[in-house]
N, C-alpha and C positions, 0 to 999 in steps of 0.2 A: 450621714454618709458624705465623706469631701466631697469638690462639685467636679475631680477630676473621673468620681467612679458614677457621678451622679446624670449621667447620658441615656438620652433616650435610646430605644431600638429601635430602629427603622424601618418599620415597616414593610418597604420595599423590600427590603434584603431576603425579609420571609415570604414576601412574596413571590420574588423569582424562583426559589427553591420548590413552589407551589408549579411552577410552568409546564412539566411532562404530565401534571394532572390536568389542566387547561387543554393542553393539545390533547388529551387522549380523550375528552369528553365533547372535545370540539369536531375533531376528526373524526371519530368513530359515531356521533349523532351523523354527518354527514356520509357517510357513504353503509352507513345501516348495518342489517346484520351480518352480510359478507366481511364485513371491513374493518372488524372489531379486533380481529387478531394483528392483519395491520397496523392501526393507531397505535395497540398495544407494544409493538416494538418497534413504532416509530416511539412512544414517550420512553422506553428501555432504550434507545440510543441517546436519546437526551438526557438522560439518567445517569446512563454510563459517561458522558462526555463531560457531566457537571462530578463527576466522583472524582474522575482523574484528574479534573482540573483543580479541585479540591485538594485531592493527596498532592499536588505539586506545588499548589500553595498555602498547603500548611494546614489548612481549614475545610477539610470532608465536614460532609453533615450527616446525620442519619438520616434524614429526610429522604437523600438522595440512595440510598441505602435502600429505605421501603420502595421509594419507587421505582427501582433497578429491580429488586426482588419479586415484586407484585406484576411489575410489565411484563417482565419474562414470564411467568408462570402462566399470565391470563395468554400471551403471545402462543406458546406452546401449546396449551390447551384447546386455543381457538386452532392453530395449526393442524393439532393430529386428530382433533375432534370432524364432527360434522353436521352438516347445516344443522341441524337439531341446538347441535351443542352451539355454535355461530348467534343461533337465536336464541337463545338463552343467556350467552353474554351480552349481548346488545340486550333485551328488555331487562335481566336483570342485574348482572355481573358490570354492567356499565353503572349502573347509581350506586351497587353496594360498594363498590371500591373507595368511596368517599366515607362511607361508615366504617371500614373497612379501617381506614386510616384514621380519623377522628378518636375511635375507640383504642387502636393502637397507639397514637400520641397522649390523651388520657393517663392511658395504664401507666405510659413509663417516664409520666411527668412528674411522679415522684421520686423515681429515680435516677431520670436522663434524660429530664428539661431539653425540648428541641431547640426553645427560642436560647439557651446559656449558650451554646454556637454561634450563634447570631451576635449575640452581648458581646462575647469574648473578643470580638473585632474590632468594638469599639472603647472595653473598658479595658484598665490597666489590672495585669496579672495579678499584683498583690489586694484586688477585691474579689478574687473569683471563688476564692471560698469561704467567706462573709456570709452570714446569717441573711442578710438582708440580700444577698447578689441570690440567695438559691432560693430563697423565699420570690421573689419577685419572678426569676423564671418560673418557679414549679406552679405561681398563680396563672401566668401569662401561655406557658405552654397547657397548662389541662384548661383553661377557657380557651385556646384557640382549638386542644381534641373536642370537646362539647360542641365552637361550633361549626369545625367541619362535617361531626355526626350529625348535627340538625340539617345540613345543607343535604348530607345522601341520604337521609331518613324523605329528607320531602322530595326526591327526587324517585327515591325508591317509591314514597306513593300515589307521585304521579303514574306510575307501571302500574300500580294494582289499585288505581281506579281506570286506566285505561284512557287516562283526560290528554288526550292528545292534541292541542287548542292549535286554532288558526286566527283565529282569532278571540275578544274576551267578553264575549257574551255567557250566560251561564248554558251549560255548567263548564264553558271554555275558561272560563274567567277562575277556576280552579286550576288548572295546567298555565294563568300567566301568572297568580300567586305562586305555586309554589315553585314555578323554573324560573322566575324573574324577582318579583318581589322578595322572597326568604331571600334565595343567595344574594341578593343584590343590599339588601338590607344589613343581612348579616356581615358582612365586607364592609360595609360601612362601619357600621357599628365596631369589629375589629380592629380598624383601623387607627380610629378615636384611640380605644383601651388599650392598645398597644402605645399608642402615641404620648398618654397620660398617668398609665399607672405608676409606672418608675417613677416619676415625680411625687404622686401622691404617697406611695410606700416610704420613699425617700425620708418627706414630711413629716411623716408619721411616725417616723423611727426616729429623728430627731424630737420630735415632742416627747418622745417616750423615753429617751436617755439622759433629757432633759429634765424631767420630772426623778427620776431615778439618783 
């Protein structure tokens, strides 16, 4: 691949598009299970603000899409619902949403790569439909559905073992693994293979058409 197509993705970029799921698990841990449906359309206005700002310039994401869809839903639910239902999003509606998502990005990474949005900003149009431009998102977006589902899998079983840590003695030390170390890990770790694999695919595709 030239080296005008051969640009990494930026991390970052996918990361802000991640931001009404940070607030919504950030806000909504803090003010419990009254507050779930709050958070919820506090990150549905962030959602909505990152669409519009998108459609005006040029570059909507679907990302912001699921989480415009999913905020309001959970928002309403928790709304017309009642305490029951309040506590039920909070212990469990609050970690699945992350699986929720993962598995949703997954599915439709083979056919609508979240990170090719992301790329498209920084590569030139005549790669976008190149072998290697959709090979490269469709690895890059189903490894990052995989591991935002590993991040709400372990957060979902922090709820159903009830490990509620204050601190990391055992079996505390269960609830700082899996709400600190996985996601903290796993973030890392994305970070790297987002930052690296385009290069290596890149490589790889050259050796290959080299040989050929």
């Amino acid at each position: 691949m030239p080296d005008s197509a051969d640009k990494n993705l930026n991390p970052l970029s996918i990361f802000v598009g991640f931001i009404p799921w940070i607030v919504f698990a950030i806000v909504a841990r803090r003010l419990a299970a009254d507050g779930v449906a709050w958070s919820a359309a506090l990150s549905a206005l962030i959602s909505l603000v990152f669409l519009v700002h998108g459609r005006r310039t040029g570059s909507p994401t679907q990302l912001d899409i699921y989480s415009l869809t999913l905020f309001t839903a959970i928002a309403v639910i928790g709304f017309v619902g009642d305490h029951n239902v309040d506590q039920w999003l909070y212990e469990w509606g609050r970690p699945l949403v992350g699986v929720l998502l993962g598995v949703t990005i997954l599915v439709t990474a083979s056919t609508r790569p979240f990170t090719a949005e992301y790329a498209k900003r920084t590569t030139p149009r005549e790669y976008w439909d190149s072998a290697l431009f959709r090979r490269i998102n469709l690895v890059l977006s189903a490894t990052w559905g995989v591991a935002i589902a590993v991040m709400g899998a372990a957060a979902v079983l922090v709820t159903a073992l009830d490990a509620n840590a204050t601190d990391t003695s055992s079996p505390h030390l269960i609830d700082f693994v899996l709400n600190w170390v996985v996601p903290i890990s796993v973030i890392a770790w994305m970070i790297h293979f987002t930052n690296t694999y385009p290069d290596r695919a890149g490589r790889a595709a050259d050796e290959e058409n080299a040989i050929t």
